[in-house]
C-alpha positions in Angstrom: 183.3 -64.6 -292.8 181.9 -66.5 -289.9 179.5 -68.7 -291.7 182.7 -69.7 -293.8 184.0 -71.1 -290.9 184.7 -75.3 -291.9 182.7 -76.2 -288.2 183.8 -80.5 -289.1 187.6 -80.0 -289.2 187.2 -77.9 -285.9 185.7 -80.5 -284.4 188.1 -83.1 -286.1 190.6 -81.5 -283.7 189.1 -83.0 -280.7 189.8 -81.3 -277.1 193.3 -79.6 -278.5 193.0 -76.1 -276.8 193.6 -73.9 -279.6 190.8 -75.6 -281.3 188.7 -74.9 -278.0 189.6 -71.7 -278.0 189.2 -71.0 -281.4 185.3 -72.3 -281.2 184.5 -70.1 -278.2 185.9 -67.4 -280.1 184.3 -68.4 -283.5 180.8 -68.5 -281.0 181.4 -65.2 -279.2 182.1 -63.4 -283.4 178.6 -65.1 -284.2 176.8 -63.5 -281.6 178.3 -60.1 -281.7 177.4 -60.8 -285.8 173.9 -61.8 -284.8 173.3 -59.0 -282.4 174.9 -55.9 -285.0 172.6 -57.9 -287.9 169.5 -56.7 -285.3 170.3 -53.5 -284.7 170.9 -52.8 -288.6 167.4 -54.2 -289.0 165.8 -52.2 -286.2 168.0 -48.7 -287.7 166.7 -49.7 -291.3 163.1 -50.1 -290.1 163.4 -47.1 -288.3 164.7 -45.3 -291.5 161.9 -47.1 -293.4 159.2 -46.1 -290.9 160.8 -42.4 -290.8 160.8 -42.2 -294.9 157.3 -43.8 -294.9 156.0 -41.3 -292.5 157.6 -38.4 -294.8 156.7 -39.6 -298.0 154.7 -42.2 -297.9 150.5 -43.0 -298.6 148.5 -42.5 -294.9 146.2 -45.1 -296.0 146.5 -48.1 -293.0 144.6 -50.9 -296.2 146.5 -53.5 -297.4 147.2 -54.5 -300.6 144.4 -57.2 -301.7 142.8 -57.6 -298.4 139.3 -56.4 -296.9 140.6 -54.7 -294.3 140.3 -51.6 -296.0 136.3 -51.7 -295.9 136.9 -51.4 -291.6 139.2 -48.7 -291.7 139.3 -44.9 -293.1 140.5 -45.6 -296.3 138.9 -43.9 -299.1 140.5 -40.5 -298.6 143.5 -41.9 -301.0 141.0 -43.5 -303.6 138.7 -40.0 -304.2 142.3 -37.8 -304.2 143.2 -39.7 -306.8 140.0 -39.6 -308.6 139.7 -35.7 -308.2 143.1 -35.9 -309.6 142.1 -38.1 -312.9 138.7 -36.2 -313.0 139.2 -33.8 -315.1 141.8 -35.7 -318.0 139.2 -37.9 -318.2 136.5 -35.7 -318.6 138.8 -34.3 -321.4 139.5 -37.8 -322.8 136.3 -38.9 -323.2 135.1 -35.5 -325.1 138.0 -35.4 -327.7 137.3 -39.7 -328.3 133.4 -39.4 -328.6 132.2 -36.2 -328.0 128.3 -37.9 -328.2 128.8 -40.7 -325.6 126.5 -41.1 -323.1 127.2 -39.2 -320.3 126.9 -40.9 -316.5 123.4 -40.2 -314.5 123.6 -36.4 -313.6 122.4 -36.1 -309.3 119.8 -33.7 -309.1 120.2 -30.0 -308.2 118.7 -29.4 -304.9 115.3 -28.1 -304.6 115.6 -25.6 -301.6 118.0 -23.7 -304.3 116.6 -20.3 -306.0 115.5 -20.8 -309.0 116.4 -18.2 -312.1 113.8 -18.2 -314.5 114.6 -17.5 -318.8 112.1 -17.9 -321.2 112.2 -18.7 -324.4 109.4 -18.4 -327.1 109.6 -18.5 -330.9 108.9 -15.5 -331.9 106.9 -15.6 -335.0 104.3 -18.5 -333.8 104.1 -19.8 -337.1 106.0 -23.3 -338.3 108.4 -23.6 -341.5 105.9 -23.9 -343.9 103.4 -21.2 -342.6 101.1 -22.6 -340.5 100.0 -21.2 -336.9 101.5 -23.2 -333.8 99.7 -24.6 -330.9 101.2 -24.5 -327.5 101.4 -27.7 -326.0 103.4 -27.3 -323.0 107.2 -26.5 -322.3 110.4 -28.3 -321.7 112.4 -27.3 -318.6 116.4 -27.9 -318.3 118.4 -27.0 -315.3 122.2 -25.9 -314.8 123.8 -24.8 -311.6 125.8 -21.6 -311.5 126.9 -19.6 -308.5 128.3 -16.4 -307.8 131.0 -15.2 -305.7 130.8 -13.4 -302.1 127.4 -11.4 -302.4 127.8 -8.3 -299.9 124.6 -6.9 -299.2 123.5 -3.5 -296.5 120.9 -3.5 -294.1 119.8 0.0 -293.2 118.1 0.6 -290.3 115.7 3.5 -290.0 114.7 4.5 -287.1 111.9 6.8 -286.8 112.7 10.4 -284.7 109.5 11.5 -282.4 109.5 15.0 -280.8 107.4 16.7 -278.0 106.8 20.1 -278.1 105.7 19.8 -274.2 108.4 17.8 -273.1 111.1 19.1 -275.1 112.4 16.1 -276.1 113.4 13.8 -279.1 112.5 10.1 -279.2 113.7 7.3 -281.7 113.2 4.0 -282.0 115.4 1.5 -280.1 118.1 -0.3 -282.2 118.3 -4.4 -282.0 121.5 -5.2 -279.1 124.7 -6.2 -281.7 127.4 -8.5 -280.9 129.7 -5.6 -281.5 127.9 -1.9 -280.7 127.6 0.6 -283.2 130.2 -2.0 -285.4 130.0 -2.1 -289.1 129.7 -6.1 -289.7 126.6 -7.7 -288.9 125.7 -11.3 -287.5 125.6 -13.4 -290.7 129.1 -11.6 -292.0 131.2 -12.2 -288.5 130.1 -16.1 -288.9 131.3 -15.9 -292.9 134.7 -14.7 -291.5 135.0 -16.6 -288.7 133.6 -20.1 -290.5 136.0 -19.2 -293.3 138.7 -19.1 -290.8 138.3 -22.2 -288.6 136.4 -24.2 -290.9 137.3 -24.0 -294.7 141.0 -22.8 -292.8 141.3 -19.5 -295.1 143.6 -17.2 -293.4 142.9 -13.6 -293.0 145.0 -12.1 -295.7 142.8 -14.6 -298.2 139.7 -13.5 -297.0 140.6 -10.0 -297.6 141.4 -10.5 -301.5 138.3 -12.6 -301.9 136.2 -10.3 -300.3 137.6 -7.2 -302.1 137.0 -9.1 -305.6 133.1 -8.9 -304.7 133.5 -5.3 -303.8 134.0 -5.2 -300.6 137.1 -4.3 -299.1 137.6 -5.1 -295.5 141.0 -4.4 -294.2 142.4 -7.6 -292.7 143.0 -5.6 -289.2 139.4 -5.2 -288.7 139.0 -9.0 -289.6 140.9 -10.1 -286.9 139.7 -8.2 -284.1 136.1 -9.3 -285.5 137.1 -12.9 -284.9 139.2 -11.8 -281.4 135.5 -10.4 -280.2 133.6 -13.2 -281.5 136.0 -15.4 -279.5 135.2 -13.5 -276.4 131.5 -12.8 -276.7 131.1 -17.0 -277.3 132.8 -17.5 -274.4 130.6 -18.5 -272.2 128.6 -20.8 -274.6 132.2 -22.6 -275.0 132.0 -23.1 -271.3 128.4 -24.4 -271.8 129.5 -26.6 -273.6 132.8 -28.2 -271.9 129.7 -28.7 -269.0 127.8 -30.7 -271.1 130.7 -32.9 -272.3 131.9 -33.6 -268.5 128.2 -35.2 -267.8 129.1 -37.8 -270.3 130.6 -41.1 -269.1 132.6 -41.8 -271.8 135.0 -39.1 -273.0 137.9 -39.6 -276.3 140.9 -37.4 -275.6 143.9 -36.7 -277.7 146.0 -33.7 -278.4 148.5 -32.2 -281.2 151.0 -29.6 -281.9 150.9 -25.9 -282.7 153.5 -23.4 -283.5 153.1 -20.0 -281.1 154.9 -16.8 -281.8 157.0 -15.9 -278.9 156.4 -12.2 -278.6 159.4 -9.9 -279.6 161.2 -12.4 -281.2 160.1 -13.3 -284.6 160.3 -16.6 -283.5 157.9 -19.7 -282.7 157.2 -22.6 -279.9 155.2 -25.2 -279.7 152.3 -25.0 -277.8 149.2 -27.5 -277.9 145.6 -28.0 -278.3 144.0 -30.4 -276.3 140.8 -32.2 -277.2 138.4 -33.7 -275.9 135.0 -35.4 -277.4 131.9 -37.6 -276.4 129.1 -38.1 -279.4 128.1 -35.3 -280.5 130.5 -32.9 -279.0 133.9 -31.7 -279.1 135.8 -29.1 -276.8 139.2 -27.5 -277.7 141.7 -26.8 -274.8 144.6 -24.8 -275.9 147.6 -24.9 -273.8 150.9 -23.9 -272.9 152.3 -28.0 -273.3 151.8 -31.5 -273.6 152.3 -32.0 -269.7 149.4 -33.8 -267.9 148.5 -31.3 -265.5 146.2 -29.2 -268.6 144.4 -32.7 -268.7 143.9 -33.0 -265.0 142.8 -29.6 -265.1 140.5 -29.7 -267.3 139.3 -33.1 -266.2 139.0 -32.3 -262.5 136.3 -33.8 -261.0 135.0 -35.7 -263.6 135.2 -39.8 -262.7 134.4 -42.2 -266.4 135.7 -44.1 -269.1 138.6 -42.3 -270.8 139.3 -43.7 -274.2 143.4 -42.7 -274.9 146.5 -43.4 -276.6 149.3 -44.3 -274.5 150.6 -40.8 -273.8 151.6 -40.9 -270.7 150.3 -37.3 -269.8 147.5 -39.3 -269.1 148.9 -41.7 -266.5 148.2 -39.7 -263.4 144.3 -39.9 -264.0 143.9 -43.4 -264.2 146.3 -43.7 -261.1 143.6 -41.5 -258.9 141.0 -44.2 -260.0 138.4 -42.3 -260.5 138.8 -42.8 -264.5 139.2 -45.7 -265.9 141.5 -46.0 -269.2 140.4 -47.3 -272.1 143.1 -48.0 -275.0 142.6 -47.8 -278.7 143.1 -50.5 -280.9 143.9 -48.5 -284.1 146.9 -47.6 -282.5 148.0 -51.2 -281.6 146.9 -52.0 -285.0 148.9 -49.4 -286.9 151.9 -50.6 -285.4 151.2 -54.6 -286.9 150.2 -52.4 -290.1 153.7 -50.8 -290.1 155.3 -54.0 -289.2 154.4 -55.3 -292.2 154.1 -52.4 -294.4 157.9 -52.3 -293.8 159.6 -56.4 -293.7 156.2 -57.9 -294.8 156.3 -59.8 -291.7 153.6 -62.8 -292.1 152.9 -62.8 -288.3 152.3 -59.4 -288.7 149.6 -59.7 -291.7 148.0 -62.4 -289.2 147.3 -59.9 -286.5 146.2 -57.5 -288.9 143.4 -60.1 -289.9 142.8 -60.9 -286.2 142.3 -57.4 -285.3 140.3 -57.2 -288.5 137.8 -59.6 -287.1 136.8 -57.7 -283.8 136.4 -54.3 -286.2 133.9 -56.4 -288.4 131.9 -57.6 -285.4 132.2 -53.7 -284.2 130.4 -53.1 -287.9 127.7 -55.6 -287.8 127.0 -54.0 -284.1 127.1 -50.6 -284.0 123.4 -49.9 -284.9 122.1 -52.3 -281.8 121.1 -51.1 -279.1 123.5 -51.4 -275.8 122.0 -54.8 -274.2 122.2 -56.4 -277.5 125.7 -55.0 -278.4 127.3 -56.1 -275.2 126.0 -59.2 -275.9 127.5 -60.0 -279.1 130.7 -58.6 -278.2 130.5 -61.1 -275.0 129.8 -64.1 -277.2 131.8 -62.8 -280.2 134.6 -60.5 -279.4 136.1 -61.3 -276.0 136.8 -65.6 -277.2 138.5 -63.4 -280.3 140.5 -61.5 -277.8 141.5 -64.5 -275.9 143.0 -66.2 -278.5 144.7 -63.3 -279.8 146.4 -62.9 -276.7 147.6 -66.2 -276.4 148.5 -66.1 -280.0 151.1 -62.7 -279.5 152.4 -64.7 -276.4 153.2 -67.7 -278.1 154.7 -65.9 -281.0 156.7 -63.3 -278.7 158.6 -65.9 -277.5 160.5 -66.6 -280.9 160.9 -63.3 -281.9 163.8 -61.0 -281.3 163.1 -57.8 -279.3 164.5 -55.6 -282.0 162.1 -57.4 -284.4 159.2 -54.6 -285.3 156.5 -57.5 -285.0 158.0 -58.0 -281.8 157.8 -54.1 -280.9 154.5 -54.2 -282.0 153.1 -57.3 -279.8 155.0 -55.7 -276.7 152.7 -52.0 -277.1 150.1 -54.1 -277.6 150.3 -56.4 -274.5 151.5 -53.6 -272.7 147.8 -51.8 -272.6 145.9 -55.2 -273.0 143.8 -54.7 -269.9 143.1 -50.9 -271.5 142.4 -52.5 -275.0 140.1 -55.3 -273.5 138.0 -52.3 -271.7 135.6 -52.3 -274.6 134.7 -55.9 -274.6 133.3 -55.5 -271.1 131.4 -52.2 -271.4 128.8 -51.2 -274.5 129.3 -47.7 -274.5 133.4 -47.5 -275.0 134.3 -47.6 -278.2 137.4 -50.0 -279.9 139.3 -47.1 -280.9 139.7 -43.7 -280.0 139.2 -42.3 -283.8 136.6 -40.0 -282.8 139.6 -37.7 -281.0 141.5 -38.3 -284.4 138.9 -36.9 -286.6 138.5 -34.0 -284.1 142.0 -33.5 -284.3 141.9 -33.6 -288.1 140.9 -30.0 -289.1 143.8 -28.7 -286.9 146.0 -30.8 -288.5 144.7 -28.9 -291.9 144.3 -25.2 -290.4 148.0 -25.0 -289.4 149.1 -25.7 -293.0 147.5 -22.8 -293.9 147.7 -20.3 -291.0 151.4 -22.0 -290.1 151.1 -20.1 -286.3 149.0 -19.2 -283.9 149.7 -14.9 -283.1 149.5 -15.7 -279.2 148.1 -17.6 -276.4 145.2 -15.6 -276.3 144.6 -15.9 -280.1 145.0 -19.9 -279.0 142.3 -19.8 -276.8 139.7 -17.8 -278.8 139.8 -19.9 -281.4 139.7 -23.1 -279.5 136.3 -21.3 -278.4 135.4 -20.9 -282.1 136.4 -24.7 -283.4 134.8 -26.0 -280.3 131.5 -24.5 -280.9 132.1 -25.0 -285.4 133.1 -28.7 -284.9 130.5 -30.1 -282.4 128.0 -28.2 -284.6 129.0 -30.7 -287.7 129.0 -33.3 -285.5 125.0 -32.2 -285.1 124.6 -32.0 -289.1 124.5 -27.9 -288.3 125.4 -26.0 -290.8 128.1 -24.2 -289.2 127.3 -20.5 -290.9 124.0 -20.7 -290.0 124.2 -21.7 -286.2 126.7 -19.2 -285.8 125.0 -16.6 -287.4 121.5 -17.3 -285.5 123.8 -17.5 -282.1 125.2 -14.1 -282.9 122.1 -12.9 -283.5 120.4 -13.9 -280.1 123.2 -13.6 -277.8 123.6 -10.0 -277.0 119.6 -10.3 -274.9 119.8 -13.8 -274.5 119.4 -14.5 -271.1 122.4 -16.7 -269.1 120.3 -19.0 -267.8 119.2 -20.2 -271.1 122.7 -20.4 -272.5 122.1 -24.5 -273.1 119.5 -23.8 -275.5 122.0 -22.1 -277.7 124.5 -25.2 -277.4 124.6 -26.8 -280.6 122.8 -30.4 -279.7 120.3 -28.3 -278.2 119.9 -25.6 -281.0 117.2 -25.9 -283.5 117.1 -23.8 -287.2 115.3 -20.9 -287.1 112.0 -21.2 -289.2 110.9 -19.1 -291.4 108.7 -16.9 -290.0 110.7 -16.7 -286.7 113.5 -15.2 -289.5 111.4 -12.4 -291.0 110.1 -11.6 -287.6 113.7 -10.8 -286.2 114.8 -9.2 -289.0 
């Protein structure tokens, strides 16, 4: 109604009063019109953003750009291929059952091998004559088998004296759990199965019954409760090792905790905290920023964060320096324009693109040669873009989401720069994500932790499974070998059992323990 307003024939009325006063009132309607137009943009972006959030792909790529090839991105692209996978497989049988078949990979060679024979029986070819052996043709197929239980017996042999009066036997091996029925390598299976593959208890119990083994689901869990407790102190090994590092990654997320005697759940949260090739799990009580001053205390570095502000009073100490992450800032361009398909948006996507490919050409150098390029080639970069996101601001409107989005990200800029000046941070603080990542999966599947204690054990237990993947472990079989050594292994050669530190048994160091 406003913009229908004839503006000329106002002004043909000259200095008349009513005409003034109808302008300044025709002014004061456009601006209360031009203020409610931002808010419904900044509601229906928030409503976008919500729906997007809910329903929408996680994938950060855009359409038709190479910005995916920076980013984690391919987790979409191979859902959707295990999706098609198998209609094509069908497909392509029923349309030309002889077509040539893609390049099988090779089965392993460390795998047991099943040997079946075949001869012809009678030796002899169709017309009679006697055959010649002339060698053999070998094909290969993989099978598997489910859960294979298996007993060891000990026998121990009983001495007596006659003199003495007394009976002897032979000393059993120390066990995690005394006199208990499961031994080393089947507490890791149900543990790993647990934490790792994220297969509740009551799961584990039907699989393991369908191999012929039934395990009540009560003596699972108080297998993984001692675990918890008998790793213990390697878990607090390990949180040593990580607070020698100068750089640390730190993030944390939610999960539900039954309140006992209600039926009912909280939130509680699991902090964590990583540096190369290890992670630690902190479970706590809350999101407030004394658990990460706790469990920091002491410690002085280079803490690589989002822009929680649990974190705040840390940095104010000044003993740690913050260091900001710019797949955060980037996300919020990425929803910017994912959203209104803002064009100044898409620009500091591709900006931002730029110091992730120089992050990619660099990451193999060593540290001189790193903080050189990122001196010559990153820092001019972040110059510009700086001046670029102030220049722009200054148009924008503040309910604008580009806007919102170049305000976080000048608000850290000094904690976002921190990786232009020093080789060893990082540009982003994905490494906390990815350790975050298998939580995120676990409570979809076990929905609650049973109570702070349960929390804590198996914080001890994913601290000790994760930073062993991070070491290319397999997580079954450190955890197995650990169990096995742990009950005589002495304390103060706990950090040869830590998983950087922790080499594969060989062979013959196997069949001499068992």
């Amino acid at each position: 109604m406003v913009a229908s307003i004839d503006n000329d024939r106002l002004r043909e009325l000259g200095a008349d009063p009513a005409a003034q006063y109808a302008r300044d009132l025709i002014a004061q309607l456009a601006a209360e019109v031009r203020q409610q137009a931002l808010k419904n943009q900044a509601l229906s972006l928030e409503v976008a953003r919500l729906k997007h959030w809910r329903f929408g792909q996680s994938s950060e790529s855009l359409d038709g750009g190479a910005q995916g090839v920076l980013f984690d991105v391919k987790t979409q692209a191979l859902l959707q291929q295990e999706e098609q996978a198998e209609d094509r497989a069908a497909d392509d049988e029923r349309r030309s059952p002889d077509k040539r078949r893609p390049k099988r990979q090779p089965i392993p060679g460390n795998l047991e091998r099943i040997e079946h024979r075949y001869e012809i029986d009678s030796g002899l070819c169709p017309q009679g004559h006697a055959l010649k052996r002339i060698g053999e043709e070998i094909s290969e197929q993989l099978d598997c088998e489910p859960a294979r239980f298996f007993v060891h017996r000990h026998i121990r042999g009983k001495y007596a004296c006659a003199c003495c009066q007394t009976v002897l036997a032979a000393p059993m091996p120390a066990q995690v759990i005394d006199k208990g029925l499961p031994a080393p390598g089947l507490l890791a299976q149900v543990v790993v199965a647990k934490h790792d593959d994220h297969l509740p208890l009551y799961r584990q119990e039907e699989i393991y019954r369908r191999s012929g083994a039934h395990i009540p689901r009560s003596s699972l869990a108080q297998w993984v409760g001692i675990c918890g407790v008998r790793l213990q102190p390697l878990a607090t090994a390990l949180k040593q090792h990580l607070l020698e590092q100068p750089v640390l990654h730190a993030d944390e997320t939610p999960v539900a905790e039954l309140a006992p005697g209600h039926g009912k759940t909280h939130r509680a949260y699991v902090w964590v905290y990583g540096a190369g090739d290890t992670v630690v799990y902190d479970y706590c009580g809350s999101r407030g920023g004394e658990h990460a001053r706790a469990f920091l205390g002491g410690w002085s570095g280079t803490l690589v964060v989002d822009d929680f502000s649990g974190y705040k009073a840390l940095f104010a100490a000044g003993s740690i320096r913050e260091a900001g992450c710019w797949a955060h800032a980037r996300r919020k361009f990425f929803e910017a324009h994912k959203l209104t398909q803002s064009a100044l948006a898409a620009e500091a996507l591709e900006r931002i693109g730029e110091l992730y490919r120089i992050e990619q050409e660099i990451r193999e150098m060593d540290p001189d040669e790193r903080q050189r390029r990122r001196r010559q080639d990153s820092q001019p970069r972040l110059q510009a873009l700086h001046a670029w996101m102030v220049e722009h601001r200054a148009q924008l409107a503040k309910a604008d989401a580009t806007a919102r989005a170049i305000d976080y990200t000048l608000g850290r800029w000094a904690a976002l720069g921190v990786f232009a000046t020093d080789a060893a941070v990082p540009i982003d603080n994905n490494a906390a994500e990815r350790a975050v990542r298998p939580l995120a999966l676990g409570r979809k599947n076990w929905l609650f932790v049973g109570s702070r204690q349960a929390g804590e054990r198996a914080a001890v237990l994913m601290s000790l499974i994760e930073s062993a993947k991070l070491c290319g472990h397999d997580p079954w079989a450190y955890l197995r070998d650990v169990l096995t050594r742990l009950p005589t292994w002495p304390n103060s050669r706990l950090q040869e059992l830590l998983p950087h530190r922790w080499a594969a048994p060989t062979a013959t160091s196997t069949a001499a323990s068992a």
